[in-house]
C-alpha positions as CSV (number, residue, x, y, z in Angstrom):
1,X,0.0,0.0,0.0
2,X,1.4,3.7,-0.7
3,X,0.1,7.1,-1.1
4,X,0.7,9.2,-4.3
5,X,-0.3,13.3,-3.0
6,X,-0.1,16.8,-4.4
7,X,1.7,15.8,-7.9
8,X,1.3,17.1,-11.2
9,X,1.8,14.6,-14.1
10,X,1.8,16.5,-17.7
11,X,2.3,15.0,-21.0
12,X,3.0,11.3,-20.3
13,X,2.8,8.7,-22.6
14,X,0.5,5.8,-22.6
15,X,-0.7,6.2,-18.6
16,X,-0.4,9.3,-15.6
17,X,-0.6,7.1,-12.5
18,X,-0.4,3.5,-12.0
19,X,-1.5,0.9,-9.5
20,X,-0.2,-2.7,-10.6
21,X,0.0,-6.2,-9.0
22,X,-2.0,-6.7,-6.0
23,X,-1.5,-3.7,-4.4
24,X,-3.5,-0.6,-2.4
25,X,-2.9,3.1,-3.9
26,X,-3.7,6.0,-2.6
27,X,-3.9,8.9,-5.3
28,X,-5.0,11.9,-3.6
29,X,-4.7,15.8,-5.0
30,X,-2.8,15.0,-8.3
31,X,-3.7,16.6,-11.2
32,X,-2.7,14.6,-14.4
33,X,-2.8,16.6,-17.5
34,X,-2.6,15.6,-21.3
35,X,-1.6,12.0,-21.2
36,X,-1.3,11.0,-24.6
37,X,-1.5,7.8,-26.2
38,X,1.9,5.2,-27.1
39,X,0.5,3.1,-30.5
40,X,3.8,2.1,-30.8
41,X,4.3,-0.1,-27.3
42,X,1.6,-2.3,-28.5
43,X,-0.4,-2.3,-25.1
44,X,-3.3,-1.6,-25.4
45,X,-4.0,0.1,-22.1
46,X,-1.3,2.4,-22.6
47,X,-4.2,4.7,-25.1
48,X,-3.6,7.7,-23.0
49,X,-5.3,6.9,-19.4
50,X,-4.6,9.2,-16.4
51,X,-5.1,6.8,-13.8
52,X,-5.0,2.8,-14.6
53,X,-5.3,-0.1,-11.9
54,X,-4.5,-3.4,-12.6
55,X,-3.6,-7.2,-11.6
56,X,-6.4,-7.1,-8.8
57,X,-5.1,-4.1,-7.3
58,X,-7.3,-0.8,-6.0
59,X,-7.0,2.5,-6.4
60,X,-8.2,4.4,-4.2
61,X,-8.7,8.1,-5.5
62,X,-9.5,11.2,-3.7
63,X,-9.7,15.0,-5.3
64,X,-7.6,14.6,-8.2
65,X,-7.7,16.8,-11.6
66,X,-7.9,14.0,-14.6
67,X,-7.8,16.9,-17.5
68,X,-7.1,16.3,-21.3
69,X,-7.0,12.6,-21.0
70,X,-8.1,10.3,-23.6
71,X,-9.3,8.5,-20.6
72,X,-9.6,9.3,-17.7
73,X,-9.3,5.8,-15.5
74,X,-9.2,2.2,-16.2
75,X,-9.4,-0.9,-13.9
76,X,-8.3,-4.3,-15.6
77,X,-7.5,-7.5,-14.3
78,X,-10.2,-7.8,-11.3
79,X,-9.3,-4.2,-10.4
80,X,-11.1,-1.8,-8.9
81,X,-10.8,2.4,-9.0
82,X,-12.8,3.9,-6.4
83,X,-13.7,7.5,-5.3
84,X,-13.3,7.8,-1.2
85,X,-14.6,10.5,0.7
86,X,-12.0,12.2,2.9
87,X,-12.7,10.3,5.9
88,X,-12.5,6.9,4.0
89,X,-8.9,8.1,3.1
């Protein structure tokens, strides 16, 4: 389990923030900006998504800015992204 807080991703390619392989994430007050999409890795998850969980992980996602994203979140893989409320942080 780990806590990503108060970062500003811009311009990445394929995904903006990740949550992989069984684990816990915390994303709270990012703001992920223009992710842009990477045809030429041949994954086809990496089409521009700001926030991607996957490999029955969770991410757990409080007052972040998802702007300019092809997409804006993704779970694969028995994942789950889910919106808390402040005191469910």
């Amino acid at each position: 389990m780990d806590t990503v807080e108060r970062n500003v991703v811009r311009d990445a390619l394929g995904v903006g923030l990740y949550c992989n392989d069984r684990s816990i994430c915390r994303f709270g007050r990012n703001t992920v900006v223009g992710t842009r999409p990477d045809p030429a890795s041949g994954n086809r998850l990496r089409r521009g998504v700001a926030l991607l969980a996957s490999f029955e992980s969770e991410a757990r996602i409080w007052q972040n800015r998802l702007v300019a994203n092809p997409v804006a979140t993704t779970a694969v893989t028995d994942s789950l992204v889910r919106t808390t409320a402040a005191s469910g942080w």
